[in-house]
N, CA, C and O atoms as CSV, one atom per row, in Angstrom:
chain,resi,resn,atom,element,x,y,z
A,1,UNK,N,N,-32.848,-23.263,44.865
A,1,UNK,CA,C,-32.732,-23.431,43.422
A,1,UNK,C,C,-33.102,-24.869,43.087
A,1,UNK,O,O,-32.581,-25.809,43.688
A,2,UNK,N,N,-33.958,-25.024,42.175
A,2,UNK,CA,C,-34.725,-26.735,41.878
A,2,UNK,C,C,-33.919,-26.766,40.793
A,2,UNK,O,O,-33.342,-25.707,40.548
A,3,UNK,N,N,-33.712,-27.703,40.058
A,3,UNK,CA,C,-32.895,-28.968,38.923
A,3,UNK,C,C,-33.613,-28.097,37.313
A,3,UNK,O,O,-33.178,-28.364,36.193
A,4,UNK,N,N,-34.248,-27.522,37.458
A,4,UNK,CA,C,-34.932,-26.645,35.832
A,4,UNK,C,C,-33.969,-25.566,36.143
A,4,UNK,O,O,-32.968,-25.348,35.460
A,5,UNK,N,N,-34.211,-25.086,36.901
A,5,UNK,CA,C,-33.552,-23.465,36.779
A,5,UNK,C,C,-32.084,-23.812,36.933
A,5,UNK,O,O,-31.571,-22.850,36.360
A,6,UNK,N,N,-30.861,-24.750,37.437
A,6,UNK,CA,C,-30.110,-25.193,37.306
A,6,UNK,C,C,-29.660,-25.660,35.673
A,6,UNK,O,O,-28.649,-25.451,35.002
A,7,UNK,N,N,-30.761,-26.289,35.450
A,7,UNK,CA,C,-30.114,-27.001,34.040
A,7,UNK,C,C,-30.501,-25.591,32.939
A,7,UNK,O,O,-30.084,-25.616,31.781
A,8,UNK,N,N,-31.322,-24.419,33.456
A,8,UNK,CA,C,-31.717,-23.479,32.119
A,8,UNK,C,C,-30.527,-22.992,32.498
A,8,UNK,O,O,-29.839,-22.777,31.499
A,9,UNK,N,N,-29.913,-22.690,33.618
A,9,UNK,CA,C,-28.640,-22.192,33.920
A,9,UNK,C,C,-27.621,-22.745,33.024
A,9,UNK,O,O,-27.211,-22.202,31.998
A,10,UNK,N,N,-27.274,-23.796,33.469
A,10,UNK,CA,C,-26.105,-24.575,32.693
A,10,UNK,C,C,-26.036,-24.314,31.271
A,10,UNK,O,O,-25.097,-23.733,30.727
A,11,UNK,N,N,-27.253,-24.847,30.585
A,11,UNK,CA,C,-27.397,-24.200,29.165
A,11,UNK,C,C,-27.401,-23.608,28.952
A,11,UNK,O,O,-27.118,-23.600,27.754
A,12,UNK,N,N,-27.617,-22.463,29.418
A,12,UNK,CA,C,-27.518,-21.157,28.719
A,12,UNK,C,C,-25.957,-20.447,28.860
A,12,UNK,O,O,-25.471,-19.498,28.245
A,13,UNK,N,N,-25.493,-21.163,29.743
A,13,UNK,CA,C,-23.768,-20.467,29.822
A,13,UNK,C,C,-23.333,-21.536,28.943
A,13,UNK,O,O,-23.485,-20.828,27.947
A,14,UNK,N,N,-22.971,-22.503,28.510
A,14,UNK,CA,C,-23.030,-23.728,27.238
A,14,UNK,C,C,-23.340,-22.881,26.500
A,14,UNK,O,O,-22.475,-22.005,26.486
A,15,UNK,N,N,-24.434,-22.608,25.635
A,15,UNK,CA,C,-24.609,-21.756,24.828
A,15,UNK,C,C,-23.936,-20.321,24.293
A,15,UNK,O,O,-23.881,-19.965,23.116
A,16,UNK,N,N,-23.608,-19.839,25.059
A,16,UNK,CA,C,-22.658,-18.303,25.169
A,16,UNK,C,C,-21.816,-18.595,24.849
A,16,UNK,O,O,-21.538,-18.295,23.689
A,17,UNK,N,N,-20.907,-19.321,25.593
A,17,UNK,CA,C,-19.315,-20.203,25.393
A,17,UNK,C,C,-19.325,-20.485,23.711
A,17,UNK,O,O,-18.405,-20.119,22.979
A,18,UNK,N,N,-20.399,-21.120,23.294
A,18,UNK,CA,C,-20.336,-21.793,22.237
A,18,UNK,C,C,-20.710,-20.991,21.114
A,18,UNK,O,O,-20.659,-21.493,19.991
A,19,UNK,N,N,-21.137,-19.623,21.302
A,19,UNK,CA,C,-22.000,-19.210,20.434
A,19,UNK,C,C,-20.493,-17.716,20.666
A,19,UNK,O,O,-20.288,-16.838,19.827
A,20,UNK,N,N,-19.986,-17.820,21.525
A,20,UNK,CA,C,-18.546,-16.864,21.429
A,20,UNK,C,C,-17.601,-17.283,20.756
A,20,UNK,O,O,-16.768,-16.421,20.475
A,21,UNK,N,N,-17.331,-18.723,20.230
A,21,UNK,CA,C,-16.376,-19.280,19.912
A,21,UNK,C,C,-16.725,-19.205,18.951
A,21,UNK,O,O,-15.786,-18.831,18.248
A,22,UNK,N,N,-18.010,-19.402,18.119
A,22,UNK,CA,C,-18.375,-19.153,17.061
A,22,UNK,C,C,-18.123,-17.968,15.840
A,22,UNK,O,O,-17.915,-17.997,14.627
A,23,UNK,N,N,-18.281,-16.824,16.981
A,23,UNK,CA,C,-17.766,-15.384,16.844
A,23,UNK,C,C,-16.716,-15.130,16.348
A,23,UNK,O,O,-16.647,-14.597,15.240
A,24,UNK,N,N,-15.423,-15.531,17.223
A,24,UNK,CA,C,-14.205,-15.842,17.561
A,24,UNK,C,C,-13.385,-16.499,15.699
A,24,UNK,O,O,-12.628,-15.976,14.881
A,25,UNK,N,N,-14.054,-17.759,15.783
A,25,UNK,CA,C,-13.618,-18.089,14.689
A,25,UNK,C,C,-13.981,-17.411,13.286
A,25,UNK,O,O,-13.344,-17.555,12.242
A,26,UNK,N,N,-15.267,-16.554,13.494
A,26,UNK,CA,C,-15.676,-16.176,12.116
A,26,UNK,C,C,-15.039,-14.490,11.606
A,26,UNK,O,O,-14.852,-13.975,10.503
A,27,UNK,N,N,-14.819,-13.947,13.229
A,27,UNK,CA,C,-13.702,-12.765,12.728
A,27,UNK,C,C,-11.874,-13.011,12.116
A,27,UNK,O,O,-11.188,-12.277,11.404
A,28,UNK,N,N,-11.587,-14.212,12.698
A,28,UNK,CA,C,-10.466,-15.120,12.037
A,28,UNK,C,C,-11.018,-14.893,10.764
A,28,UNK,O,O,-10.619,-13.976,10.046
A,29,UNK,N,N,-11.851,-15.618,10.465
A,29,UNK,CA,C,-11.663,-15.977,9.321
A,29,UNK,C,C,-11.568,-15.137,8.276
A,29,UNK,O,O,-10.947,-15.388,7.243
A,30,UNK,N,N,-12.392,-13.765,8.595
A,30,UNK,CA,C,-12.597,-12.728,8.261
A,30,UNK,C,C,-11.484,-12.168,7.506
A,30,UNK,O,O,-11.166,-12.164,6.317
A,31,UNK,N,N,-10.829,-11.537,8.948
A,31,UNK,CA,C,-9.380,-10.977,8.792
A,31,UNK,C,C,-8.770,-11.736,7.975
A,31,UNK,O,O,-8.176,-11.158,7.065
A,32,UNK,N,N,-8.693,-13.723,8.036
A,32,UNK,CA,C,-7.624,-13.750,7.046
A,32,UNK,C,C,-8.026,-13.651,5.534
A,32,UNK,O,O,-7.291,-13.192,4.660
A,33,UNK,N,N,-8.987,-14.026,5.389
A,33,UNK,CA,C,-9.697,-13.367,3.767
A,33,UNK,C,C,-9.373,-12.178,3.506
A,33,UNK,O,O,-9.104,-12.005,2.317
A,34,UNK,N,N,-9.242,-10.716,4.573
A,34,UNK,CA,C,-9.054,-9.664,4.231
A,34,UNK,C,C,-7.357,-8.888,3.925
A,34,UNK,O,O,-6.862,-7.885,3.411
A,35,UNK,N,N,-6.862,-10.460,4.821
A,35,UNK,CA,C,-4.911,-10.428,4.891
A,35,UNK,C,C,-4.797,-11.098,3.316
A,35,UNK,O,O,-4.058,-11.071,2.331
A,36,UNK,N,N,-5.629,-11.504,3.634
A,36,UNK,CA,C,-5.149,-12.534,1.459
A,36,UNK,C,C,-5.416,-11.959,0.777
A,36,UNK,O,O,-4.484,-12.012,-0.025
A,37,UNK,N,N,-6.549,-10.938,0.191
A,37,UNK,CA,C,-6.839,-10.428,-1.028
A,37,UNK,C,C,-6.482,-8.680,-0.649
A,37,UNK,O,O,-6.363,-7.855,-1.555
A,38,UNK,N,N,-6.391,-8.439,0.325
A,38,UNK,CA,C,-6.224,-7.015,0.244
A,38,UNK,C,C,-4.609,-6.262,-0.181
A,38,UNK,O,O,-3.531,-6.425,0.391
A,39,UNK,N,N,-4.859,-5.611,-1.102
A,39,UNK,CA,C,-3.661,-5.254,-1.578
A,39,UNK,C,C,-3.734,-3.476,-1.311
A,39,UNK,O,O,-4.621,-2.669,-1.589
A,40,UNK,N,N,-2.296,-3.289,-0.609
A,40,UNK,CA,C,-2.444,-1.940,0.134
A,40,UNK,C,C,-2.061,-0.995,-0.946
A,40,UNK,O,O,-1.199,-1.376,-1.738
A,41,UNK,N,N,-2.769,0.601,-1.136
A,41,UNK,CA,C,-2.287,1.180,-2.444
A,41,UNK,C,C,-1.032,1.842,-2.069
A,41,UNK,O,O,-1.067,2.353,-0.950
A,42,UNK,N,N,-0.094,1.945,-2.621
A,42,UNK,CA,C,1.173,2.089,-2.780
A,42,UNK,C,C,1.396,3.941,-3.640
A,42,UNK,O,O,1.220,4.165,-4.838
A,43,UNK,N,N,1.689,4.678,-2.887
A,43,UNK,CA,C,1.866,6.058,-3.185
A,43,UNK,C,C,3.017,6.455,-3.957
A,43,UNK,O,O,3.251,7.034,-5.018
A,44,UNK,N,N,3.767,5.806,-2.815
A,44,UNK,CA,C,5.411,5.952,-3.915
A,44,UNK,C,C,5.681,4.513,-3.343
A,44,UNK,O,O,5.304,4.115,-2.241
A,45,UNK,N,N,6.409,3.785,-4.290
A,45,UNK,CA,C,7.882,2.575,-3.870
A,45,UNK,C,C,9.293,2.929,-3.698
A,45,UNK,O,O,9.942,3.790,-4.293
A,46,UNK,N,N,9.754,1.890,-2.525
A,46,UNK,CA,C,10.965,2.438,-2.392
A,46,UNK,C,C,12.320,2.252,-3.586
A,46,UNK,O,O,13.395,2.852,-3.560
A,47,UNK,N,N,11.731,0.964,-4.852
A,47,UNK,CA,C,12.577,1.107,-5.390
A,47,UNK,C,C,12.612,2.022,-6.480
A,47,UNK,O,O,13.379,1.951,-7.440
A,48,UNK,N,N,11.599,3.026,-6.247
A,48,UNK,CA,C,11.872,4.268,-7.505
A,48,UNK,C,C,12.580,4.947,-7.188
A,48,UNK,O,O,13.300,5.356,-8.098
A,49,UNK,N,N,12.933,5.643,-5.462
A,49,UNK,CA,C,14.108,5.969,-4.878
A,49,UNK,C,C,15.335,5.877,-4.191
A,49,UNK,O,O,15.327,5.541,-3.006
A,50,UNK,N,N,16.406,6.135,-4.787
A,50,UNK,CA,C,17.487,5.590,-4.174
A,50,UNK,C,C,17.667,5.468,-2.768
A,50,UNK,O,O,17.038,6.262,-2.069
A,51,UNK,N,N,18.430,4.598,-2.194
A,51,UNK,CA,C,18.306,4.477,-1.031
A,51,UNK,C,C,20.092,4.586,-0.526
A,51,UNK,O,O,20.265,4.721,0.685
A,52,UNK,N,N,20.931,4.548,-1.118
A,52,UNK,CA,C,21.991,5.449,-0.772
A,52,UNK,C,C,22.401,6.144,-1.665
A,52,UNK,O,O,22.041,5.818,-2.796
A,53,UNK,N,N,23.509,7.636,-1.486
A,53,UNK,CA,C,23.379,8.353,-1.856
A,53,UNK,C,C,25.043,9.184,-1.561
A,53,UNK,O,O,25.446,9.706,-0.521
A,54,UNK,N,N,25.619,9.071,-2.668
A,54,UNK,CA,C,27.061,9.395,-2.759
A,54,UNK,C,C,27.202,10.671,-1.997
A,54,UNK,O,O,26.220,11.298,-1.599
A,55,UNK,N,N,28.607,11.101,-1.771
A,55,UNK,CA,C,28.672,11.996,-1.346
A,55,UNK,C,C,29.005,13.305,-2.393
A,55,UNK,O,O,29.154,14.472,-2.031
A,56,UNK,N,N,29.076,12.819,-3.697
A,56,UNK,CA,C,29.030,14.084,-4.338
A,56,UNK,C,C,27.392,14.514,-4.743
A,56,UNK,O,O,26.942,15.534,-5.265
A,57,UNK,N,N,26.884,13.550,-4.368
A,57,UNK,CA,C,25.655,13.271,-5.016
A,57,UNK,C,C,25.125,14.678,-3.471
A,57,UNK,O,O,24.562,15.759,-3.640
A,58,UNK,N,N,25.490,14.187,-2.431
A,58,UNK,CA,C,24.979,15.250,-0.873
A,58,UNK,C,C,25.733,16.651,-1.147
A,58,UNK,O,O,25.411,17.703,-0.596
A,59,UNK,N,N,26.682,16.526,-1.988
A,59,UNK,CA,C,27.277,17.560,-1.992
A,59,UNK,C,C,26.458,18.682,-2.606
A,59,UNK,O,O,26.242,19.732,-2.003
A,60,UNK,N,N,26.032,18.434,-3.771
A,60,UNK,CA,C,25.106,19.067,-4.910
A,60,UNK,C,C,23.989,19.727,-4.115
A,60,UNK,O,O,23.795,20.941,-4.054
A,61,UNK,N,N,23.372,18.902,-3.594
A,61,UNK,CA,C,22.386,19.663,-2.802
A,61,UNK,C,C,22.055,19.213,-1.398
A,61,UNK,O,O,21.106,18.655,-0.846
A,62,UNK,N,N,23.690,19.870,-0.921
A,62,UNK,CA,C,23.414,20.404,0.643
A,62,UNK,C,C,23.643,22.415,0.180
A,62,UNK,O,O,24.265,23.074,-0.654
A,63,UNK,N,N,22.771,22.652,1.246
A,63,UNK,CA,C,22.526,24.190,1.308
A,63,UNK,C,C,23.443,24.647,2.392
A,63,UNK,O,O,23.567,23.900,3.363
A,64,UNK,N,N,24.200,25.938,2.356
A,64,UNK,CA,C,24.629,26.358,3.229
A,64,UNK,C,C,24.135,27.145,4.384
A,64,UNK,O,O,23.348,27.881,3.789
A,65,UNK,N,N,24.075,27.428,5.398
A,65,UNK,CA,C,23.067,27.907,6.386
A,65,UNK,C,C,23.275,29.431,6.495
A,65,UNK,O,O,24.338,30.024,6.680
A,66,UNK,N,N,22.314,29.826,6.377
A,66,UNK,CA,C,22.146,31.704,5.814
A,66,UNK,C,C,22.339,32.258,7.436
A,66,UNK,O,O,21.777,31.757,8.410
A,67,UNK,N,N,22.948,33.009,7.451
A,67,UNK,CA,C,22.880,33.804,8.556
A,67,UNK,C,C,22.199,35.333,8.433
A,67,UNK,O,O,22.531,36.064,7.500
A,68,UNK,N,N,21.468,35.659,9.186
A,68,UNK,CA,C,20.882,37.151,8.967
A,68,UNK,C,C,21.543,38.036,9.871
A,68,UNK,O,O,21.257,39.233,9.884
């Protein structure tokens, strides 16, 4: 191996490294542009439904279990 094909070597793995990191940072950046403005659509919220629930309130509508 002579000192050209060594140094096209060297550079070119230099290059990769550098040209991955490049990558690297620009899907970052990506994602966080897409974590900041993206707003997820919302089907139901939890505060339209109660989240506890009396027991006369379970009483009303618990079903009794049918036997055949």
């Amino acid at each position: 191996m002579d000192v050209d094909t060594a140094a096209t070597i060297l550079a070119g793995s230099i290059l990769t490294m550098l040209s991955l990191i490049v990558v690297v940072i620009g899907i970052i950046v990506i994602n966080n542009i897409f974590h900041k403005y993206w707003k997820p659509i919302q089907w139901m919220r939890m505060l339209d439904h109660p989240v506890y629930v009396s027991r006369d309130e379970l009483a009303e509508h618990r079903e009794e279990p049918k036997i055949n």
